[in-house]
N, C-alpha and C positions, 0 to 999 in steps of 0.2 A: 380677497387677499388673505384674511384673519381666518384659519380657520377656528371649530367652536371650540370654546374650551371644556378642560377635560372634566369628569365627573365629579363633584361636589367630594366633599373630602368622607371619607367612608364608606361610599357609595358601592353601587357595582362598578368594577371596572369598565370603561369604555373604551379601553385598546384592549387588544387580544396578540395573542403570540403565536405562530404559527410556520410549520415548513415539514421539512426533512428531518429524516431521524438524525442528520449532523448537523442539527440547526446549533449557531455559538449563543447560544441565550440560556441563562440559569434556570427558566422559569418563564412562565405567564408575567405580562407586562400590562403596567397600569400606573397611571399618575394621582396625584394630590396637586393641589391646588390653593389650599387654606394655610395659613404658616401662621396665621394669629389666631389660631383656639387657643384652648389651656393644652398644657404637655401631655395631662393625662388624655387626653381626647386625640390628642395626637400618635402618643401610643398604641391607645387603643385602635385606632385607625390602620396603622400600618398590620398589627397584628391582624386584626380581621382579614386584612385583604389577602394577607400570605396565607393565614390557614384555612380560610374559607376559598378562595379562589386560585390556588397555588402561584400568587404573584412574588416573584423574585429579581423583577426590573423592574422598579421605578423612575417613573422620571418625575421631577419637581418642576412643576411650570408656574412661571409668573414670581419669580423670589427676586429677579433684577430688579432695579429700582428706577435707571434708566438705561437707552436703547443704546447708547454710545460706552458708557464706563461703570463699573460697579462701584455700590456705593462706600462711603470712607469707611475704612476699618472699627471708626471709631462710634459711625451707627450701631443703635440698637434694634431701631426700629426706621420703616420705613415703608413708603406704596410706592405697590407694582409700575410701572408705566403704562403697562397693556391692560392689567386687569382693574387696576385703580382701587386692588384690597391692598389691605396692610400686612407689610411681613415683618415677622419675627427672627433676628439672625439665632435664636436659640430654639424656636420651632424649627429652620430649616436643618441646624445641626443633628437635631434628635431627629430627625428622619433618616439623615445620613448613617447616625448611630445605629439605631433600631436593626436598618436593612442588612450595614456589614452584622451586625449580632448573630444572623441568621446565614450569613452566607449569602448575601442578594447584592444586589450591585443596586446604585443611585446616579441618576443621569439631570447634573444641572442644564435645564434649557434656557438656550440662550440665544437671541436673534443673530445670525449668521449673513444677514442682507440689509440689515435696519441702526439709524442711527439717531440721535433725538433731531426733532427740526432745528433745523439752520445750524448743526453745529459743524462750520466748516473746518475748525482743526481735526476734529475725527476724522472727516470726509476727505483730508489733504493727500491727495493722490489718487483716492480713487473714483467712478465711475458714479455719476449719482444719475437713478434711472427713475427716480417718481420724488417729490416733493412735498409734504406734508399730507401724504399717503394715510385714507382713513382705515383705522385696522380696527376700528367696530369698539363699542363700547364710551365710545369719546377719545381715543386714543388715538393720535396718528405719529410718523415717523418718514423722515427722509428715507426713500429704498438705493443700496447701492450694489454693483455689481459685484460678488465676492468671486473671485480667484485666490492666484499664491500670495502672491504679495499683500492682499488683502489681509490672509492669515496671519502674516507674519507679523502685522499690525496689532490684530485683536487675541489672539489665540493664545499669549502670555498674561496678559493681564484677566483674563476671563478664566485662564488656568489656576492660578493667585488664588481668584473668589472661589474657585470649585475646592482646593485644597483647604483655604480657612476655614471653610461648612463641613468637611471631613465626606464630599462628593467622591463618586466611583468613576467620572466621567462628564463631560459635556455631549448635550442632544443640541446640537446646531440646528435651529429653527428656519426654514427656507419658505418662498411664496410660493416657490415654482417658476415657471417660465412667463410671467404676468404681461397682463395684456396683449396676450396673442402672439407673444416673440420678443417683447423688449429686452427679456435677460439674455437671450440669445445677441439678437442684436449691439448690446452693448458689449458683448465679450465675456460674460460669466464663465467661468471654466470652475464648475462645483469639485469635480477631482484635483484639478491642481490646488485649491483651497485647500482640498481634508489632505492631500500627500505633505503640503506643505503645513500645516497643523498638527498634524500625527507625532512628528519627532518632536516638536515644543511641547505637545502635552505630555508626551511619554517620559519626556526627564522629570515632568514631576509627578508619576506612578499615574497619570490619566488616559481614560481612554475617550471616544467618540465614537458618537453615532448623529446622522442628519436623517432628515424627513426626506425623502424623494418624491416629493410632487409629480403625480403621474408619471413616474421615472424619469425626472429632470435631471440629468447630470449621475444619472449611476452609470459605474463601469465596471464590469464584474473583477476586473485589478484590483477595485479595494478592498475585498476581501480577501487580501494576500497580508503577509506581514510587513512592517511600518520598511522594513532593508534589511540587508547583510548583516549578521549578527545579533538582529533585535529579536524580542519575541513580543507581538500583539500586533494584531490588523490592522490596518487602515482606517479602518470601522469595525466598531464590533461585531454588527451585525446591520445588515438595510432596514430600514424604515421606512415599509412603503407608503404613502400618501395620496390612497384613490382618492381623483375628483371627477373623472371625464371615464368613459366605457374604455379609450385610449389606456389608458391607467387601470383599469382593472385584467387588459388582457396582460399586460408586462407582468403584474401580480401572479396570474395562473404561470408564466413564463419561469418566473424564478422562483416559483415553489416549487419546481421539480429539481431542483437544483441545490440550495440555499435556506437555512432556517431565515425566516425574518418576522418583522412585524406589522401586522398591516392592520391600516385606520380606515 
């Protein structure tokens, strides 16, 4: 369900960027992970990877706190739910900083399917399709089916938390279609989620990108603009997420087509 996380903080990148000469990507893509070093290490960090490896999309995984709501304004500190480290809301800023310094974008991840157990006021309305779901590490999570409506639930207040950190974006974190068809069966509709997500975060200057689990739920529509008048896509850009040889041919599929990112 979980997949692994991303490379230690400084490390080599472990996503890569890839496509078309009109790929929408600023740059080579890579995550962080650590949000409690010291700042100078975190600094350092971000610089390395932009000038040694030309990364210009970040994404920050693991800075929620829990899977349902971000944490009070009034934290300073707090652990991951997933990764069970401790973050710093002044680490995850100065990465925010660092990137726009340079001209790169910053992508808060955020579970797009996942909510803490048992918490049935989050869940009130929608589709709950796994029940204290192991996501590896010691970490589990009620899974629910995201659609529109679901959006229209979480994609304000997760936009809140991305604008306080001085984020470029939210990366909507997805399983994929688990257990052999359950998200299917329960009615996920991953495009009406991000169409209806796209204008909530776009009033407050954010954008989006999701994982596509073996291309679960992509439709080459999203990579149209959010409607009439607006300017910014649906998704930034795709995020492919091979797991199955299925998923690796969709990849060759919409490399001829589409910049995107693939894990």
């Amino acid at each position: 369900l979980r997949r692994p996380p991303p490379a230690p903080l400084g490390s080599e990148p472990s996503i890569v960027a890839a496509g078309a000469e009109n790929a929408p990507l600023a740059g080579h893509y890579g995550s962080i992970s650590r949000f409690m070093v010291s700042l100078v290490d975190m600094k350092a960090a971000v610089q390395q990877m932009h000038e040694r490896f030309g990364i210009r999309e970040f994404q920050a995984y693991g800075v929620f706190e829990g899977f349902s709501s971000p944490p009070a304004d009034t934290l300073e500190t707090w652990t991951c739910a997933m990764t069970t480290w401790p973050v710093r809301r002044v680490g995850a800023k100065l990465l925010a900083d660092e990137v726009r310094a340079f001209g790169g974008r910053s992508w808060l991840s955020i579970s797009a399917m996942a909510t803490d157990p048992g918490d049935s006021a989050a869940q009130l309305g929608a589709v709950v399709v796994a029940t204290s779901r192991d996501m590896g590490g010691g970490a589990s999570a009620d899974v629910v089916a995201p659609n529109a409506a679901w959006a229209t639930r979480i994609a304000e207040k997760w936009g809140k938390f991305a604008v306080s950190l001085g984020f470029s974006g939210i990366h909507w974190d997805t399983f994929g279609d688990i257990d052999g068809g359950k998200m299917t069966a329960a009615g996920a509709d991953i495009p009406g989620f991000l169409r209806a997500a796209a204008p909530i975060l776009l009033k407050m200057n954010l954008q989006q990108t999701l994982n596509f689990v073996d291309g679960f739920g992509w439709d080459p529509t999203l990579s149209k603009d959010v409607g009439p008048g607006t300017v910014g896509r649906i998704v930034a850009f795709p995020y492919w997420d091979v797991r199955t040889p299925a998923g690796a041919v969709g990849a060759d599929e919409l490399m001829q087509h589409e910049g995107f990112v693939l894990f």
